[in-house]
C-alpha positions in Angstrom: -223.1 156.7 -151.2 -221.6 153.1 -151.0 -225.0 151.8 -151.5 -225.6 154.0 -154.7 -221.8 152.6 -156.1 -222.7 148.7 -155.7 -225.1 148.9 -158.1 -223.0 149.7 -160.9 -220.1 147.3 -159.8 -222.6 144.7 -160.3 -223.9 145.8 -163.8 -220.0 146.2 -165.0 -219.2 142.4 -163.3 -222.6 141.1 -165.2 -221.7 143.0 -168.9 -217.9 141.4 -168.3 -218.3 138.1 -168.6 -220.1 138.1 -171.5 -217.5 140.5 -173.5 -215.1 137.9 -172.3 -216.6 135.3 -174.0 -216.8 137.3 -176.9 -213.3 138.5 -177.2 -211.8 135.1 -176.5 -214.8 132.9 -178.6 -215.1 135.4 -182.3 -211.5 135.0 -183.3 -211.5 130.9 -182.3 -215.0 130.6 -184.2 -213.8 132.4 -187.2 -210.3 130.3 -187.1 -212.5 126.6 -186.7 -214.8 128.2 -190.0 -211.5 128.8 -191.8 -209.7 125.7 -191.0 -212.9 123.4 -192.2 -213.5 125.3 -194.9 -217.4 125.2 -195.2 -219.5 125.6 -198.0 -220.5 129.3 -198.5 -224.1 129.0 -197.8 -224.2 133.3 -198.2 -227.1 133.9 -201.1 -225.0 136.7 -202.5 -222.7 134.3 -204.5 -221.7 133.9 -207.8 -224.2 133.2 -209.7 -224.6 129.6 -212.4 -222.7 130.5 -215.1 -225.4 128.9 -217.5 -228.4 131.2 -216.6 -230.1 132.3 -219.4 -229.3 135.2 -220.5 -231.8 136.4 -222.5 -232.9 139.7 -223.1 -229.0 141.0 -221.6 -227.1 142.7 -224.3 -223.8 143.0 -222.8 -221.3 140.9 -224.3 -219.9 141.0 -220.5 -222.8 139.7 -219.3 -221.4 136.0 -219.9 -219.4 133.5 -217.9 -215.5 134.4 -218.0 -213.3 131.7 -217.9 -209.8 132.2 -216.1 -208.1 133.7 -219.0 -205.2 130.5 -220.7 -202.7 130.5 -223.5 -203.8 128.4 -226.0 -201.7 127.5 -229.6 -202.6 129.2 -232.8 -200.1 127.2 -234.8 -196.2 126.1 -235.1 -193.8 127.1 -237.6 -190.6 125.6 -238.3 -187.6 125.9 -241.0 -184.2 126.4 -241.9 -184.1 129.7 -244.1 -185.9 132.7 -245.4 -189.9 132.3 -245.2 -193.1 133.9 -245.0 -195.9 132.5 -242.7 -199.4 133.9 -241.9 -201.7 133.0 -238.9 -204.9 134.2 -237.4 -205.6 135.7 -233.9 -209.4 134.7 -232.5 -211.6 138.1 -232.3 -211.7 137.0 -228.6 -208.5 136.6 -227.7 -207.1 139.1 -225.2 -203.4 138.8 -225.9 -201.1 137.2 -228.5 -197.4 136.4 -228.5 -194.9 134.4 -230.9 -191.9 132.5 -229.1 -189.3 132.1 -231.5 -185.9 130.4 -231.2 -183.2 129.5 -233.7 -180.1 127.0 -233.3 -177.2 128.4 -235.2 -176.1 130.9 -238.0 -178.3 134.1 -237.9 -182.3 134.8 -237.4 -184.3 138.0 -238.3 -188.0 138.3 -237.8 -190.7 140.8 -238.6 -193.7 139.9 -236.5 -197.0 141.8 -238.1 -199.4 142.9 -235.6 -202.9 142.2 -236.7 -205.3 145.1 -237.1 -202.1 147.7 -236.5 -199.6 149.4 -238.8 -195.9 147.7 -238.2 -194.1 145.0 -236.9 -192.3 144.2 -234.6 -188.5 143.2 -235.8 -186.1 141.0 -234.2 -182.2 140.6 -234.8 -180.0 137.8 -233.3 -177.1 135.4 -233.3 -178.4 132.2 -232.8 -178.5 129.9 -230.5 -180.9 132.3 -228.9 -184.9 132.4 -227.7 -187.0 135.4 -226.7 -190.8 136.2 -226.8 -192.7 139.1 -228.9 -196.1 139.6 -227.7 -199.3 142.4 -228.5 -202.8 142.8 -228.9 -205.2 143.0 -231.9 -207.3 140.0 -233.8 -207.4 139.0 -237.0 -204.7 138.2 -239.8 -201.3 138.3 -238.7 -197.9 138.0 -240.7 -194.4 136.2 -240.1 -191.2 137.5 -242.7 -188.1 135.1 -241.7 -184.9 135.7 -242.8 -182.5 133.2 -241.1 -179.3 130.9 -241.8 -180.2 128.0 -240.1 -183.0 126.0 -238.3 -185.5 128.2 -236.4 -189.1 127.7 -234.9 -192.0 130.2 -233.7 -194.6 129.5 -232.1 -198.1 131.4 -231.8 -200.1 131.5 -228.5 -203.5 133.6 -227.6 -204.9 134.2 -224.4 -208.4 133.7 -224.3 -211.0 133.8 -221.3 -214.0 132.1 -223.4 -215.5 128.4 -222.5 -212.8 125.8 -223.5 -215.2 123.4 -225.9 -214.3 120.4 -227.4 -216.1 116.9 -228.1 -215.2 113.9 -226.6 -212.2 112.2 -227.7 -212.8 109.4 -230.3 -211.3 106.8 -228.1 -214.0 107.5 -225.2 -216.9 105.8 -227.9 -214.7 102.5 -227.6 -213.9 102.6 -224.1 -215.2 102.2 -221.0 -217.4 104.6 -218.4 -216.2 103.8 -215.2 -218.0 106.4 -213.7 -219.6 110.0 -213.0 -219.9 112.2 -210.9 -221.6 115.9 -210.2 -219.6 118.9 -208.8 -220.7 121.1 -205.8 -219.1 123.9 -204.3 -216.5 123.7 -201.5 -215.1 127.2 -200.8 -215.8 128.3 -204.4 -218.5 127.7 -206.5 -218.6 124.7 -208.5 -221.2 122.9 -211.2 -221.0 120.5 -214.2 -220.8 116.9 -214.7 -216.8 114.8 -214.7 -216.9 111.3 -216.2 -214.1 109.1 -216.0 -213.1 106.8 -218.8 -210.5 103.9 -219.3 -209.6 104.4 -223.0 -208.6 101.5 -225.5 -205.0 101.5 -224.4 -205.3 101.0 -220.8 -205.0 105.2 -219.6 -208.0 106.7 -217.9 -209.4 110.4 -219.1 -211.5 112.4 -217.5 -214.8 114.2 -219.3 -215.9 117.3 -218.1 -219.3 118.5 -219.2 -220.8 121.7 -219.2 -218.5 122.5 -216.4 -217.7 126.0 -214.2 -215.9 126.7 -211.3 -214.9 130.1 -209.8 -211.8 131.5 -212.0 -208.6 131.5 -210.1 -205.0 131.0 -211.7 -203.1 128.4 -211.7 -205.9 125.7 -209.9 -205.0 122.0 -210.3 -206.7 118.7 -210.7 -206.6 116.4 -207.5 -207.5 112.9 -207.6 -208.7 112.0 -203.9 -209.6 108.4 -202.4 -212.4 110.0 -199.9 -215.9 109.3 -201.1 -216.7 112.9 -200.9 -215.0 115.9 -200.1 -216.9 118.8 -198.5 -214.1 120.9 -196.9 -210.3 121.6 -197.4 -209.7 120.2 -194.2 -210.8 117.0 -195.7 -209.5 117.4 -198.7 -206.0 118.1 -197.6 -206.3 115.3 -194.9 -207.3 112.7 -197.5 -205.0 110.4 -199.7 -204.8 112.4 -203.1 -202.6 112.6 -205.8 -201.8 115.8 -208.1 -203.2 115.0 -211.3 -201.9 118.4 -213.1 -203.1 121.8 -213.8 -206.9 121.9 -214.7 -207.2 122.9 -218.6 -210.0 125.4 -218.2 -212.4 126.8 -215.3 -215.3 126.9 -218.1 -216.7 124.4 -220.8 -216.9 120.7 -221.9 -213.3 119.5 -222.7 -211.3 116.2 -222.2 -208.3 115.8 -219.6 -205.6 112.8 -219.6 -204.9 111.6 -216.5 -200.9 110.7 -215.7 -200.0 107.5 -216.7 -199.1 106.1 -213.3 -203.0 106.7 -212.0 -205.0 103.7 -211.0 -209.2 103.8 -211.6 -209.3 102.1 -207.3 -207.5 105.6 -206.2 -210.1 107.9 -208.1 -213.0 108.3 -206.2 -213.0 112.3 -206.3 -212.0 115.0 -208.0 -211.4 117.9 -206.4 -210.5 121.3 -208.4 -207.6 122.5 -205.7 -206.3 126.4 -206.1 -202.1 126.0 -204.5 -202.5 130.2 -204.4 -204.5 130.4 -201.2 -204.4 126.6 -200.4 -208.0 125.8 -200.5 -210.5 123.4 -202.6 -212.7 125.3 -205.2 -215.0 122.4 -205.8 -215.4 118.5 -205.8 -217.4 115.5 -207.7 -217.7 112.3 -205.9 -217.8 109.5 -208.5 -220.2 107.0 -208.7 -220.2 103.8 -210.8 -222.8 104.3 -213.6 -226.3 102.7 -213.2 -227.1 99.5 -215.9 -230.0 100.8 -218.2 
C-alpha cells in the first residue's frame, strides 16, 4: 500500500505550491492596483456623457451632474415686505436662509406649486433655514422690526453653462489641455487664462467627470498625472471645490497661484482619496 499512498503525496505537494502563491500573491496584486490607482481599462464603464441621444425619450436618459445649490436671488430690508422669486422646473430642492439682526422677524415662505406656507416667528438676532420642493413662482410676506435678509438657493443636477467671462477676450491663453480618466471617468477641454488684472481663470469646456460630492480642483506641477499615487506624490496645491461635474463654466483661481506651478489639473474626490480625472496643459500652438 505505501506505493499506492506516494502517489497522492506528490499530487498534494505539486497542487500546494501553486495555491501558495495564490493566497500570498491575489491580495498583494490587488493592494499594488489600488495604491497606483490605474486607469479603468473595464469596457463596461460609464459611458461619454455627450452621446447622441437621439431617438431616447427618457428625460433620464441624459447626463446628471452631481446635484449643487445654486442662488435664485437675495433679499434684504428693514421692515414689512413682499418679495416673489422663481424656482427652475429642474431643480430638485429649494430653501430660503433667512436671518434678522434685531427687533422682531415673521416670515411666510410660499411653496411653489403647493397650497401654504411655511411661517416663521422669532426674536432677532436669529438665523435658521426653511427648505421644500416644487418649481415655479414662489412668494416671500415679511413682517419685521429691523434689518433682515433671505436668501433663495435651488439644487439642481443639470449641466452648469455659462460663456466665457468678458475679461478672457482681453487676456491671455496660456494654455490647454484635454482631460482623461484616472480612476473615474473624465472628458472635456480646461484652458487657462491670465486675465487683465494679473489673476489666472480656468475655462472648462464641454466638460464631464464621474459625479461624486464634494470633489475639488488640484493644481499639480507633474506634466501629467495618470494615477493617484502620482497625483498625491506630486507638488499640488488645493485650488477649491470644483463648481460643477457637467458643462462649460469659468473657475477663478486663488489669488496667491502662479501660471509656473499649473501644469495640471487634476479633479481630486477628498471622500475616498482618489483622482477622478486629469488635463495636462500645453502651451497653445501659433496659428
Amino acid at each position: 500500500m505505501p506505493s499506492q499512498e506516494r502517489p497522492v503525496t506528490t499530487t498534494l505537494r505539486r497542487l500546494a505550491l501553486p495555491v501558495a502563491f495564490l493566497v500570498i500573491g491575489l491580495p498583494l496584486g490587488i493592494g499594488t492596483v489600488m495604491a497606483m490607482g490605474g486607469k479603468d481599462d473595464d469596457p463596461t464603464r460609464e459611458p461619454s456623457p455627450f452621446t447622441s441621444i437621439e431617438g431616447k425619450s427618457a428625460r433620464g436618459d441624459m447626463p446628471r451632474a452631481q446635484a449643487r445649490w445654486e442662488r435664485v436671488t437675495t433679499f434684504t430690508g428693514s421692515g414689512p415686505a413682499q418679495r416673489s422669486f422663481a424656482i427652475s422646473a429642474r431643480a430638485v430642492q429649494w430653501k430660503a436662509d433667512w436671518s434678522c439682526r434685531s427687533g422682531n422677524f415673521q416670515a411666510a415662505v410660499g411653496r411653489p406649486q403647493q397650497t401654504g406656507s411655511r411661517r416663521v416667528t422669532s426674536s432677532c438676532p436669529d438665523v435658521g433655514v426653511e427648505s421644500s420642493t416644487g418649481h415655479g413662482q414662489g412668494r416671500l410676506q415679511i413682517a419685521a422690526s429691523g434689518p433682515w435678509r433671505v436668501v433663495i438657493r435651488q439644487q439642481v443636477d443639470t449641466a452648469l453653462e455659462e460663456p466665457p467671462l468678458a475679461a478672457m477676450a482681453q487676456g491671455q491663453l496660456l494654455a490647454r489641455g484635454r482631460f482623461h480618466a484616472v480612476q473615474k471617468h473624465g472628458e472635456g477641454m480646461v484652458s487657462l487664462y491670465r486675465l487683465p488684472n494679473g489673476r489666472l481663470a480656468l475655462r472648462f469646456e464641454r466638460f464631464y467627470t464621474s459625479a461624486s460630492p464634494g470633489l475639488r480642483v488640484w493644481i499639480s506641477r507633474a506634466r501629467n498625472v495618470t494615477s493617484t499615487l502620482q497625483a498625491r506624490k506630486s507638488r499640488y496645491s488645493d485650488a477649491g471645490a470644483l463648481r460643477s461635474t457637467l458643462g462649460s463654466y469659468n473657475q477663478m483661481l486663488p489669488a496667491s497661484t502662479r501660471a509656473d506651478e499649473v501644469r495640471t489639473i487634476v479633479i481630486w474626490c477628498p471622500t475616498v482619496l482618489i483622482a477622478f480625472s486629469a488635463a495636462p496643459l500645453k502651451a497653445p500652438t501659433s496659428p
